[in-house]
C-alpha positions, 0 to 999 in steps of 0.5 A: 627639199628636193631640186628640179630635175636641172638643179635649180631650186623651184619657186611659185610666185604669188602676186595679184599683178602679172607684170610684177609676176612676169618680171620676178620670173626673168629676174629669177631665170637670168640668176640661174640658180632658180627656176619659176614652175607656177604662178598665182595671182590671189592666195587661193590659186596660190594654195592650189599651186603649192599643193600641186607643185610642191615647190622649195620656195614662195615669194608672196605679195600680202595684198591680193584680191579673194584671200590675201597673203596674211590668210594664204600663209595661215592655211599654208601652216595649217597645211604643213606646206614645208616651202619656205616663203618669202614675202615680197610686199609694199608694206614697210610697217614693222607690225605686218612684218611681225605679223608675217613672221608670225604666220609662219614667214621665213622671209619678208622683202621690200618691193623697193629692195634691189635685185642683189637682195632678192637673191640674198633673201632667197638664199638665206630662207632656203638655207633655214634662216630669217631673212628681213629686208635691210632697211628694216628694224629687225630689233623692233619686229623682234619685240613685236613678235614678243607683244604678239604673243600675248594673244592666242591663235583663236584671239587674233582671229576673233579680234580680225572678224570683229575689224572687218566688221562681223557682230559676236554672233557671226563671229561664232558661226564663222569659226563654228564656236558657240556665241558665249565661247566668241563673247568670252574671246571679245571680253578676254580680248578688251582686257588684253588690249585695254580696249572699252569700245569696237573702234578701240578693238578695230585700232587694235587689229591695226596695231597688231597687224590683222588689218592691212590699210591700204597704201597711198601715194 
């Protein structure tokens, strides 16, 4: 990936708070290696400033307003963006760390994590490795990815609109399939998940991390 006229690698930080953007971005500029060339607060700017911008790296919050970082990851796969991403996140779940790994991240970070970590992460991704906060359990993100795959591409975004509460027949116009192609994902979806019911379904989303809860406390 190409470096920025100084030498430093680019990055675009995606994050719906500018304080925790602002921060991020003198982290990043005291280290030196790195140089902050855009910013976005929600996943569709994001797009556009990776489309623009093109830059080696992303760091990228998941729960943003208008497009969260789940999506923005989806559609930057089915861009071909070759920036490697870095998701920085409060979520601690394994599931949505699989989740993320699964759309395409080649990082995922704790917001608790130190300083010395970030740099580590970042450095790994752009050198082609996986990078999974120290405090996680990579072996059991690794047998979630493994779940995960149970479930096609089509499946799991059925399985998300039905959780976000859309009838078979909008789920058919959303994805522009016919309504007995979306009545076949939903049954196929059931059998896959041994679930009899919507609530069943929607606590599956949950499991297999389509659904982001939010966080208290």
């Amino acid at each position: 990936m190409p470096l920025t006229p100084d030498g430093r690698r680019s990055i675009v930080l995606v994050d719906d708070h500018a304080l925790v953007r602002r921060g991020l971005a003198a982290l990043l500029e005291t280290e030196g290696r790195f140089a902050v060339i855009a910013e976005a607060g929600d996943g569709e700017a994001a797009l556009a400033a990776l489309a623009k911008h093109q830059p080696d790296a992303v760091i990228l919050d998941l729960s943003m307003p208008r497009l969260d970082g789940l999506e923005t990851l989806r559609r930057l796969r089915r861009a071909g963006s070759r920036a490697r991403v870095l998701v920085l996140s409060m979520y601690d779940d394994e599931q949505f760390v699989a989740r993320a790994l699964g759309l395409g991240a080649q990082g995922y970070l704790l917001k608790d994590a130190m300083d010395d970590e970030l740099f580590e992460a970042l450095d790994a991704i752009l050198r082609g490795k996986r990078y999974l906060s120290r405090s996680l359990d990579a072996a059991r993100i690794a047998s979630l990815e493994g779940e995960r795959s149970t479930l096609t591409e089509r499946e799991r975004e059925v399985l998300q609109l039905i959780a976000a509460g859309h009838t078979t027949h909008e789920v058919a116009r959303i994805l522009s399939i016919s309504p007995h192609t979306a009545t076949r994902h939903r049954a196929n979806l059931m059998q896959k998940l041994d679930a009899h019911n919507q609530v069943e379904l929607v606590r599956a989303a949950v499991v297999h991390g389509l659904i982001l809860m939010p966080k208290t406390g």
